[in-house]
ROVOBA-190312 format. One line per field, with one value per atom (N, C-alpha, C, CB): atom name; x, y, z. Coordinates in Angstrom, 3 decimals, padded with zeros to 6 digits. Glycine has a CB too. Example, Ala and Ser with C-alpha at 12.3 -4.5 7.8 and 13.67 -1.06 7.14 Angstrom:
ROVOBA-190312
a	N_CA_C_CB_N_CA_C_CB
px	013.190_012.300_013.200_011.308_012.850_013.670_012.900_014.084
py	-005.690_-004.500_-003.300_-004.473_-002.250_-001.060_000.030_-000.598
pz	007.800_007.800_007.800_009.046_007.080_007.140_007.870_005.725
This chain:
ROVOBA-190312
a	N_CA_C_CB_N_CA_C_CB_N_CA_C_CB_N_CA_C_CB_N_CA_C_CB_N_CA_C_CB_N_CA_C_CB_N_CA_C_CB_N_CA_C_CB_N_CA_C_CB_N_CA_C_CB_N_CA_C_CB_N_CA_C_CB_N_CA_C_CB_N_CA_C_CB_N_CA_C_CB_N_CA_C_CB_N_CA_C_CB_N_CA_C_CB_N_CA_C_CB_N_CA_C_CB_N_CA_C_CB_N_CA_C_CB_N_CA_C_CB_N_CA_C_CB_N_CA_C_CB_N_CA_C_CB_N_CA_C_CB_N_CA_C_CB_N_CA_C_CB_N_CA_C_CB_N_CA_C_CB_N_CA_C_CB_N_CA_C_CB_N_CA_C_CB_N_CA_C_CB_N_CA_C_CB_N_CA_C_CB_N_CA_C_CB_N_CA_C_CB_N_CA_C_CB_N_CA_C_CB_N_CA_C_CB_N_CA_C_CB_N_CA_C_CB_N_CA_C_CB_N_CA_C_CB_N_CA_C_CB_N_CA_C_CB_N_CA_C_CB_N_CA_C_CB_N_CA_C_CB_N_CA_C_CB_N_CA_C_CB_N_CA_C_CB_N_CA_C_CB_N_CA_C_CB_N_CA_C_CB_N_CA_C_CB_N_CA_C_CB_N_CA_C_CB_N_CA_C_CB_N_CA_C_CB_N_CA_C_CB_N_CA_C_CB_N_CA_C_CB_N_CA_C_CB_N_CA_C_CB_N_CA_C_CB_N_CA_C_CB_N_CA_C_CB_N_CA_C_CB_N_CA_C_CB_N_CA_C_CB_N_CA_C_CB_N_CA_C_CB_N_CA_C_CB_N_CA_C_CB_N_CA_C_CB_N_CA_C_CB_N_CA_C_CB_N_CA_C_CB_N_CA_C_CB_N_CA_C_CB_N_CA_C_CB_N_CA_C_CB_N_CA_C_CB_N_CA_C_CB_N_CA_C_CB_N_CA_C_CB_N_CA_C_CB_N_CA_C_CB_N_CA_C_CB_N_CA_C_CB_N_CA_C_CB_N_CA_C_CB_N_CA_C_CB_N_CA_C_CB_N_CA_C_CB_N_CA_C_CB_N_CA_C_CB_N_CA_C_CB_N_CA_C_CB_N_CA_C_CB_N_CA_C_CB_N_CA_C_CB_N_CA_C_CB_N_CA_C_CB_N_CA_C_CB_N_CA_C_CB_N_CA_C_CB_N_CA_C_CB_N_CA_C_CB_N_CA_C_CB_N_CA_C_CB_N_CA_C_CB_N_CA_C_CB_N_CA_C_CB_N_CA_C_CB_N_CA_C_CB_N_CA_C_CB_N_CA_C_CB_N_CA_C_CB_N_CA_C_CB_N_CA_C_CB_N_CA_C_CB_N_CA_C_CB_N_CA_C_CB_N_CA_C_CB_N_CA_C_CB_N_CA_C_CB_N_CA_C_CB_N_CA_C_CB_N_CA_C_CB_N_CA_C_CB_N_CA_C_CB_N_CA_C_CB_N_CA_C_CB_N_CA_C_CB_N_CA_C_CB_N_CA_C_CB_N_CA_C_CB_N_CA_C_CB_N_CA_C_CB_N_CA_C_CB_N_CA_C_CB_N_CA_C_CB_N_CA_C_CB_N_CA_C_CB_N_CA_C_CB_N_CA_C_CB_N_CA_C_CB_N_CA_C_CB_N_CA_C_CB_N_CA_C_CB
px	039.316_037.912_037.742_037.401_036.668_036.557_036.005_035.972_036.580_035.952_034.875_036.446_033.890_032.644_031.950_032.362_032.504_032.231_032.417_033.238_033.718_034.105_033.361_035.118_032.712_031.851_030.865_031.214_030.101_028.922_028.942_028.383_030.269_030.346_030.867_030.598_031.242_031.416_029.931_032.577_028.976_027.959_027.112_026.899_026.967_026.303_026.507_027.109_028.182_028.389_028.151_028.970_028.038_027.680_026.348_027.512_025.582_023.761_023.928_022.125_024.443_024.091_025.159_025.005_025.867_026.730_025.635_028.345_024.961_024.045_023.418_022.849_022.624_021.659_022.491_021.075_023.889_024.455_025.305_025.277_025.486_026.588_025.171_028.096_024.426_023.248_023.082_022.659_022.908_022.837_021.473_023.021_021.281_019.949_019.411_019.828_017.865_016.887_016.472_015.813_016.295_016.094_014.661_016.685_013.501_012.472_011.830_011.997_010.947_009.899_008.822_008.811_008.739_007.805_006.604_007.320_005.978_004.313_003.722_003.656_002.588_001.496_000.424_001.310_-000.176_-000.958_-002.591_-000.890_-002.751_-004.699_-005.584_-005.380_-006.743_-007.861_-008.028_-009.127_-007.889_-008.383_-007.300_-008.546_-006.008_-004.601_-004.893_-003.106_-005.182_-005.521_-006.761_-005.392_-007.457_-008.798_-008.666_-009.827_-007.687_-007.167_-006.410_-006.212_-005.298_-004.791_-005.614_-004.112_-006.551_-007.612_-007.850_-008.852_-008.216_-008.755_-007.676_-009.442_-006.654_-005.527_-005.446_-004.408_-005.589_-005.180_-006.365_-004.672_-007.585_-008.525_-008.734_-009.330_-007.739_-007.896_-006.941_-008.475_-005.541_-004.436_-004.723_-003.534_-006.049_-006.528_-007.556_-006.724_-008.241_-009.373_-008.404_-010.728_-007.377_-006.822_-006.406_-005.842_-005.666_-004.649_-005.710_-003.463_-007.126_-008.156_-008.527_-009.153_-008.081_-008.799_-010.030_-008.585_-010.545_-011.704_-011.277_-012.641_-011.568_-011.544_-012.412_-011.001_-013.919_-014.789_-014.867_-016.294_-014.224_-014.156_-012.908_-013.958_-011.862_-010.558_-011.217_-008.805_-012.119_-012.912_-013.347_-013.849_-014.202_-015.054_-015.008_-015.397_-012.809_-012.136_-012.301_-010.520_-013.031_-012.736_-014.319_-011.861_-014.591_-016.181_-016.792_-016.245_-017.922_-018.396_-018.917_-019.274_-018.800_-018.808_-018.438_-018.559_-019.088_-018.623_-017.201_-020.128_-016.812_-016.125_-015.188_-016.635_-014.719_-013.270_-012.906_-013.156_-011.365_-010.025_-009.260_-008.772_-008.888_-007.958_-006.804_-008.468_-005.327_-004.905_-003.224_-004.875_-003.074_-001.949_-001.511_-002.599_-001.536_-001.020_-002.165_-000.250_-003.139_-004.296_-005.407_-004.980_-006.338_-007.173_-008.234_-007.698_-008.687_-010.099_-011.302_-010.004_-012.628_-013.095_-014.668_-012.867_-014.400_-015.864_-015.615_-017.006_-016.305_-016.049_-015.976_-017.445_-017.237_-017.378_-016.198_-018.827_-015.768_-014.642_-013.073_-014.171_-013.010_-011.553_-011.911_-011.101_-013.762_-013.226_-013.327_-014.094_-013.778_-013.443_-011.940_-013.855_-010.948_-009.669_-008.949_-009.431_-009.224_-008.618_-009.070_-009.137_-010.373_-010.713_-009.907_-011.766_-009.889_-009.026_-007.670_-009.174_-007.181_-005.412_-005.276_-004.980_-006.238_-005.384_-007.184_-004.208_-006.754_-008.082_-007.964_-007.921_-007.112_-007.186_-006.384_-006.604_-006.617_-005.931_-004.258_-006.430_-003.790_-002.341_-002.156_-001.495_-002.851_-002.250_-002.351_-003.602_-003.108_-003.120_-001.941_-004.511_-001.223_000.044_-000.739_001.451_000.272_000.310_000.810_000.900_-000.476_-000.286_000.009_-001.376_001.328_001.897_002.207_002.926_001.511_001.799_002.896_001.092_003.857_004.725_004.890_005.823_005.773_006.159_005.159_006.547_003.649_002.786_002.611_001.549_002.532_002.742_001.159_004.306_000.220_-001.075_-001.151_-001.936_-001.474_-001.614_-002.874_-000.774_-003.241_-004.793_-004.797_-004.872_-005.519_-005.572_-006.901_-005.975_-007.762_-009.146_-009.858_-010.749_-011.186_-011.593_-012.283_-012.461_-012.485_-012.799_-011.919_-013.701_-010.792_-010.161_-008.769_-010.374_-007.843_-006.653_-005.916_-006.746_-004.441_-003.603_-002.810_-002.620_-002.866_-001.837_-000.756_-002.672_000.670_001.333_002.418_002.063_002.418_003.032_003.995_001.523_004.093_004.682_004.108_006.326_003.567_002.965_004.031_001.561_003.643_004.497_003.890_005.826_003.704_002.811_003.958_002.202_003.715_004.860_003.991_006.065_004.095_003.782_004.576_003.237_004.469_005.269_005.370_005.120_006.724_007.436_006.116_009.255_005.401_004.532_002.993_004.500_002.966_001.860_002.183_000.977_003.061_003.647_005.086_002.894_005.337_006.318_005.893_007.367_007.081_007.240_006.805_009.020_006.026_005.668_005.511_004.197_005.747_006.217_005.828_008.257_005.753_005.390_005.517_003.642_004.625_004.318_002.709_005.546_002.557_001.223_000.841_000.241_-000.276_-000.642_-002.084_-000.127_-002.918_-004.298_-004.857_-004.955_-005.584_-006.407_-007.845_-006.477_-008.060_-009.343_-010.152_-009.218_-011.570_-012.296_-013.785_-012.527_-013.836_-014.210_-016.092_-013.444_-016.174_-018.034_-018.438_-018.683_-020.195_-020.920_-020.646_-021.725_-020.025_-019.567_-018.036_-020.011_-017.700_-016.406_-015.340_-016.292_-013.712_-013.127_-012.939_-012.163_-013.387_-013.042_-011.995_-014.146_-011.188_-010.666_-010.779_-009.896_-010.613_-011.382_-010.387_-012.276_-009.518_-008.307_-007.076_-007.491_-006.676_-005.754_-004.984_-006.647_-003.291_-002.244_-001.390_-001.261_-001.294_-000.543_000.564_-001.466_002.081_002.622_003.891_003.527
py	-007.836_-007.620_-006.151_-008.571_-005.507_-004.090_-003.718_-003.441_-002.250_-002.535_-002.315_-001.778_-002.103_-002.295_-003.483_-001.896_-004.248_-006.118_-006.652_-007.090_-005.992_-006.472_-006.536_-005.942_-005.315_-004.271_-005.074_-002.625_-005.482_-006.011_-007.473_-005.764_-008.183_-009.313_-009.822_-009.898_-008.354_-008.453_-008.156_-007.526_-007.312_-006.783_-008.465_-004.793_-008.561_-010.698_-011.150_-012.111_-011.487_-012.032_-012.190_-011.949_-011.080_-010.051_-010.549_-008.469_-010.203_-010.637_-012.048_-010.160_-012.907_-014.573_-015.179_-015.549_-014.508_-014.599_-014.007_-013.480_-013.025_-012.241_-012.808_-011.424_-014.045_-015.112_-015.901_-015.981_-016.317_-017.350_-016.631_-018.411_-015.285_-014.877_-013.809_-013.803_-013.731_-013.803_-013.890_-014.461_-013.376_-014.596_-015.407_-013.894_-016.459_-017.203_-016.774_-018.304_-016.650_-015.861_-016.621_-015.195_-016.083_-016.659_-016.674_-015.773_-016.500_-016.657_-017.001_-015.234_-017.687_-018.020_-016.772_-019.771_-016.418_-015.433_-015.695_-016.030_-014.472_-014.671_-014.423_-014.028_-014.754_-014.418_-014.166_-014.861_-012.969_-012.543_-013.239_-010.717_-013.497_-014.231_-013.030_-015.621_-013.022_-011.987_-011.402_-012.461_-012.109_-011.565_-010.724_-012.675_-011.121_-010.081_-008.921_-010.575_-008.972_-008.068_-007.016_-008.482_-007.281_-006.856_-005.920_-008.245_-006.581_-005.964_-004.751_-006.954_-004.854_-003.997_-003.007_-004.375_-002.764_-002.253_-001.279_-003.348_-001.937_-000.804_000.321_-001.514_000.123_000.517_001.436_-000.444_001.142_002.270_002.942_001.722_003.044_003.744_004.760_002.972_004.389_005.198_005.948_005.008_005.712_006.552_007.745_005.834_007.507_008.124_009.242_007.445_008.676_009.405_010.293_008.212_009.848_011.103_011.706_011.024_011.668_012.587_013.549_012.090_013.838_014.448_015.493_013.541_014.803_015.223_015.380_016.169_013.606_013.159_012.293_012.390_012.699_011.744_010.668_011.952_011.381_010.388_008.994_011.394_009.555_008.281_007.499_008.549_008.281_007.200_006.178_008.080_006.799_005.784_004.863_006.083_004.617_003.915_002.629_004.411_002.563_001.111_000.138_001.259_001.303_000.257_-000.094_000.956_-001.192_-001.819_-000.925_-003.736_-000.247_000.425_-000.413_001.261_-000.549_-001.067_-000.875_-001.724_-001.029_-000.537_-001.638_-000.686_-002.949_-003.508_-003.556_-004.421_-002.254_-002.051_-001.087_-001.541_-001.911_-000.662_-000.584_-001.435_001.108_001.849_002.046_002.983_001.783_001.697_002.730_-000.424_003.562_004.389_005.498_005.339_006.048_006.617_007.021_007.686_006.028_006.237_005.128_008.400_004.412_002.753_003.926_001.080_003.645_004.253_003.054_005.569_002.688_001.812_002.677_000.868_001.440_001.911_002.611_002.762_002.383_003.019_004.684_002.587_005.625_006.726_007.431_006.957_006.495_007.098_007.468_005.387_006.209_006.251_007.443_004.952_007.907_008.804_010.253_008.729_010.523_011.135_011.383_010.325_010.609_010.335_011.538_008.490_011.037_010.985_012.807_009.590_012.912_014.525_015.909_014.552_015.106_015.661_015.850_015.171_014.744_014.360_015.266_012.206_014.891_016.140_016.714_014.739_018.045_018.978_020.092_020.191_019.766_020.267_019.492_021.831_020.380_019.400_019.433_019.617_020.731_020.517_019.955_021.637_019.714_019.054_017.163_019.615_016.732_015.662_015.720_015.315_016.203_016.168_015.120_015.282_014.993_013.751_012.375_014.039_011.497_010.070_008.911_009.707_007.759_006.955_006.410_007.366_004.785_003.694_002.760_003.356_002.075_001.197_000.121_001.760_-000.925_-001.857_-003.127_-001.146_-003.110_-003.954_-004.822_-003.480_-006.242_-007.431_-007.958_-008.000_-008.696_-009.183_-010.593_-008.979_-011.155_-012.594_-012.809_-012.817_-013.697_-014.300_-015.286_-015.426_-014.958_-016.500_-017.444_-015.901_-016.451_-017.979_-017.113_-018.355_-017.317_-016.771_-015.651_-017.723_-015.382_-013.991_-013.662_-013.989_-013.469_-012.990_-012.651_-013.490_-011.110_-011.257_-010.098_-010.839_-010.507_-009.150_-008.735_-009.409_-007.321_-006.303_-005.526_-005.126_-005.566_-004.877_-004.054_-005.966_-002.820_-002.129_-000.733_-001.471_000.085_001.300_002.731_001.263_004.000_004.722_006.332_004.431_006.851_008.258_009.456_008.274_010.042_011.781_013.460_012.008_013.367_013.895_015.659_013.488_016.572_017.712_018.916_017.589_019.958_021.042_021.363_021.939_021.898_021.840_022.669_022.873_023.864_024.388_023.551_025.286_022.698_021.876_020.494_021.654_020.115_019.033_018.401_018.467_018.421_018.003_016.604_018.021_016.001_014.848_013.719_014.805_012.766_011.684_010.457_012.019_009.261_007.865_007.351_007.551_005.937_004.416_003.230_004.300_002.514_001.341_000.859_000.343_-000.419_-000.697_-001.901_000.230_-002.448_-004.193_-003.929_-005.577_-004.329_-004.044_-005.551_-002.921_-005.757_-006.703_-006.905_-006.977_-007.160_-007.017_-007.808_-007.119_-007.904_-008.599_-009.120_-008.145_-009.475_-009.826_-009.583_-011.762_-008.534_-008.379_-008.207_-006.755_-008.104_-007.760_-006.586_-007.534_-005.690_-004.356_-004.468_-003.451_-005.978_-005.685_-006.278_-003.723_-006.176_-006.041_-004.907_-006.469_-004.982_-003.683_-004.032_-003.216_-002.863_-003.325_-003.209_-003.200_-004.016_-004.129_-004.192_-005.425_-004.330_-003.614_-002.885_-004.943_-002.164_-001.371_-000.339_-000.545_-001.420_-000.862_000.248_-002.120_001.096_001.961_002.782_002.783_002.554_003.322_004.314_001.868
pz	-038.475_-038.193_-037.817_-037.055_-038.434_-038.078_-036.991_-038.896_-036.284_-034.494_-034.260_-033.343_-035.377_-035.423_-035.264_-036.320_-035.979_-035.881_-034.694_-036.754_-034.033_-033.058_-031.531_-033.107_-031.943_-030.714_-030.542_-031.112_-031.942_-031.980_-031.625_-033.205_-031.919_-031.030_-029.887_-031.463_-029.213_-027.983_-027.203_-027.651_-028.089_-027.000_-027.411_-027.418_-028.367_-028.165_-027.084_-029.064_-027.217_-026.176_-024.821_-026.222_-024.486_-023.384_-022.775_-023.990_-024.052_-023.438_-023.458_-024.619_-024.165_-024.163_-022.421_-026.265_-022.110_-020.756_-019.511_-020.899_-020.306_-018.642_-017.623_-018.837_-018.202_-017.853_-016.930_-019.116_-017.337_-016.492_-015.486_-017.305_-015.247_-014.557_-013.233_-015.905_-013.834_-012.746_-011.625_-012.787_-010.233_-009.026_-008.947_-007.446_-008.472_-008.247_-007.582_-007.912_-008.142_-007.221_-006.494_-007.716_-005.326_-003.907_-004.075_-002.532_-004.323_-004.085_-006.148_-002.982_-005.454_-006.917_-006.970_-006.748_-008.468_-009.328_-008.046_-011.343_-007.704_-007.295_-008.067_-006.335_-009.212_-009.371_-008.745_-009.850_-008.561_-007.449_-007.777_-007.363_-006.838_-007.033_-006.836_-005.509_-007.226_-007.347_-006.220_-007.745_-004.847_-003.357_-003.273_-001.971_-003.739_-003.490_-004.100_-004.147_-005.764_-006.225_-006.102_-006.999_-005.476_-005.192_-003.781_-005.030_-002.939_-001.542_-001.768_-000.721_-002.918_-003.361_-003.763_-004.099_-004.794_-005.500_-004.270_-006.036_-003.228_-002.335_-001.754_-001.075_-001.689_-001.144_-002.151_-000.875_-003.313_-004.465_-004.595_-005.988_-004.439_-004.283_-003.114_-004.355_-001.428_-001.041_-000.741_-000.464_-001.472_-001.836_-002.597_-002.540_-003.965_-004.508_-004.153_-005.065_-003.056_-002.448_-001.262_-001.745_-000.429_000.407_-000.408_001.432_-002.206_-002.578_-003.032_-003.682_-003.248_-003.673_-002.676_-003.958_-001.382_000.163_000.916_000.398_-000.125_000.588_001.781_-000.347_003.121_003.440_003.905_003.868_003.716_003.878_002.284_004.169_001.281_000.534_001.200_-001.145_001.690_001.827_002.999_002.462_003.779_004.903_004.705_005.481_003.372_002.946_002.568_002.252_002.824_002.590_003.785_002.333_005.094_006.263_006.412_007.871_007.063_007.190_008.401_007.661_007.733_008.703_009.767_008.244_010.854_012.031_013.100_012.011_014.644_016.015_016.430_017.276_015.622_015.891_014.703_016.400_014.008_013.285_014.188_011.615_014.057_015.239_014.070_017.038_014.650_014.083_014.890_013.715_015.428_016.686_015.536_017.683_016.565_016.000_017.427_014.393_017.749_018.697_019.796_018.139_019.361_020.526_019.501_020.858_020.263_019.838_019.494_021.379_018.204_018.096_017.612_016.883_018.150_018.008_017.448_019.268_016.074_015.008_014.063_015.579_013.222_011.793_012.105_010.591_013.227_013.119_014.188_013.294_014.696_015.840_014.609_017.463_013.887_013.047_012.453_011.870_011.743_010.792_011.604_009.308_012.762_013.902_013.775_015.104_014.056_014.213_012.906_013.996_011.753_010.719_010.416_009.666_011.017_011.095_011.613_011.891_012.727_013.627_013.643_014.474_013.261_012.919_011.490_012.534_010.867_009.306_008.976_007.004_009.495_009.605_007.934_011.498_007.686_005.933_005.026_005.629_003.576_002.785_002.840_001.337_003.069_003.117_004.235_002.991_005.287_006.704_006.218_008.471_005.077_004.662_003.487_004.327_002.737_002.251_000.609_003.653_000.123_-000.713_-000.480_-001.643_-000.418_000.071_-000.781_000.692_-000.447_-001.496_-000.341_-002.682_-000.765_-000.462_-000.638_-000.735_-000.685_-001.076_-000.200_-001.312_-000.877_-000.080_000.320_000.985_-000.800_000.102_-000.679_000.686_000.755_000.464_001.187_001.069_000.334_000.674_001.069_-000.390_001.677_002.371_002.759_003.594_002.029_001.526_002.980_-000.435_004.185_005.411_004.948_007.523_004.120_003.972_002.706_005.904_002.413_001.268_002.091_000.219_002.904_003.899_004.442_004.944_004.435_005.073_004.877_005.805_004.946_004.247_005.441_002.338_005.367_006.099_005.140_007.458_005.051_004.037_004.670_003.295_004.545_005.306_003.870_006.633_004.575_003.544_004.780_002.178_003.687_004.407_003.842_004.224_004.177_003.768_004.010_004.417_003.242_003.471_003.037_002.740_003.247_003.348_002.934_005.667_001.597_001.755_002.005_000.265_002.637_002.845_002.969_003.643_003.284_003.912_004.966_003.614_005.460_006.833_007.937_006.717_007.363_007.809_008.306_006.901_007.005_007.485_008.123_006.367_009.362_009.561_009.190_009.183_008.174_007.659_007.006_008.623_005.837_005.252_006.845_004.456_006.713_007.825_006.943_008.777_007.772_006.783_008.339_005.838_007.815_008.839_007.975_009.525_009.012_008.489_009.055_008.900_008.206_008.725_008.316_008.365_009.388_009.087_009.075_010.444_007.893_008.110_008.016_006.978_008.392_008.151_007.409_009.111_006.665_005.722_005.947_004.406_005.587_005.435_003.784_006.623_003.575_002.254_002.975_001.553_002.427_003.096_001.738_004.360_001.631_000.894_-000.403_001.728_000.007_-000.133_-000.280_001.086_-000.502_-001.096_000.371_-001.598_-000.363_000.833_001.539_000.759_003.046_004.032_004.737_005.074_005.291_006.671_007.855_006.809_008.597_009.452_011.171_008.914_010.657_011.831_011.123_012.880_011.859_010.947_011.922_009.704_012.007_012.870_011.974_013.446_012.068_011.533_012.514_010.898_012.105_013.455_012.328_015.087
């Protein structure tokens, strides 16, 4: 048999063995439902809106209201206090870096209501802050205007 033939029925072999030599996946496929996806949606809209260095659009994910908290190294309460916060904390665009989300997992509790926890990272220059990363649990809410969030731990 030529070691061409041979190659080619060793690499068969190979793929028809892959499937069974596998380990078992510990968890079942998620298909994500619309509220997951829709929660997400916002998350990627305001990944999009800080990497621009709006930050009054990246705001616009949380429900304007005197009863949304923003809680991170000090509780800010109300929509105009967080974007207060977010003013102050990155007062230009390089002090806001480039923003990328990962790691997020959405959990639907009712048809109003969902928690998103992920991990976020800022990557910038040593002058303007440096590279900064966390984590975070937001909580959303399904309003008129879409899903907002409406608490939002970030540490």
């Amino acid at each position: 048999m030529p070691l061409r033939s041979s190659l080619r029925l060793a690499a068969v072999f190979l793929v028809l063995l892959a499937p069974v030599t596998l380990p078992a996946q510990t968890e079942p496929l998620h298909t994500a439902t619309r509220q997951e996806l829709d929660v997400i949606k916002v998350l990627l809209a305001q990944e999009a809106a800080w990497n621009r260095g709006d930050l009054t659009a990246f705001a616009s994910g949380y429900k304007d209201s005197p009863d949304t908290l923003f809680i991170t190294h000090q509780i800010s309460r109300g929509y105009a206090g967080l974007l207060d916060q977010y003013k102050r904390d990155y007062p230009s665009r390089a002090a806001m870096g480039n923003l990328t989300f990962s790691d997020l997992e959405v959990h639907t509790l009712d048809e109003n209501f969902a928690v998103c926890i992920g991990k976020y990272h800022l990557d910038r220059g040593k002058k303007d802050g440096g590279n900064a990363g966390g984590i975070f649990s937001l909580v959303f809410e399904k309003t008129t205007d879409g899903w907002k969030i409406v608490i939002d731990h970030t540490t």
